[in-house]
N, C-alpha and C positions, 0 to 999 in steps of 0.2 A: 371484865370490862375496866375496873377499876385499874389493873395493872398494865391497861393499854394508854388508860389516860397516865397514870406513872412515870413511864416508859417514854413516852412525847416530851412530856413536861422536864424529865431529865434529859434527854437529848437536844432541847431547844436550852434548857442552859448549858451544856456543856458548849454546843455550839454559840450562843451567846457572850459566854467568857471566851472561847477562842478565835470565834471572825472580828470579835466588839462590834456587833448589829443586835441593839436592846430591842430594834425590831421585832423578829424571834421569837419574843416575849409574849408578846398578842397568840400565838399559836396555839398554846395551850386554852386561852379562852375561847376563841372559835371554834377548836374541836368540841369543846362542850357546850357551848349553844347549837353546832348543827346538829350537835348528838340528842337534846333535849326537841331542838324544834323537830327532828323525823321521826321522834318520839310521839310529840303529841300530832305530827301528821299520818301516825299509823292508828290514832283510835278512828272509829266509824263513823263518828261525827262528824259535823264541818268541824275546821278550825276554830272560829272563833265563837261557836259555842263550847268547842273544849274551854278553850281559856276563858272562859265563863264559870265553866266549872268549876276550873283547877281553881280559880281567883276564888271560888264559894263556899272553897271549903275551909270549917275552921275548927 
């Protein structure tokens, strides 16, 4: 998975330095927030006692 996130993140800079849209940019962070949020919407719980959780733990 790691080299899927990689793999975006270098095409959105290449693309980046070639169109000049710093735009782009944000792409790589949204892949990994929606990747994280249908992460935590595949545990069994509701949501937001996941993130109840996840916030409890230390």
């Amino acid at each position: 998975m790691i080299y899927l996130f990689l793999m975006i993140t270098a095409t959105c800079l290449f693309l980046t330095f070639k169109l000049k849209k710093p735009l782009l940019l944000t792409v790589p962070f949204l892949t990994i927030f929606i990747y994280v949020t249908v992460q935590i919407a595949m545990v069994p719980l509701g949501f937001f006692e996941t993130l109840k959780f996840i916030m409890s733990l230390r």
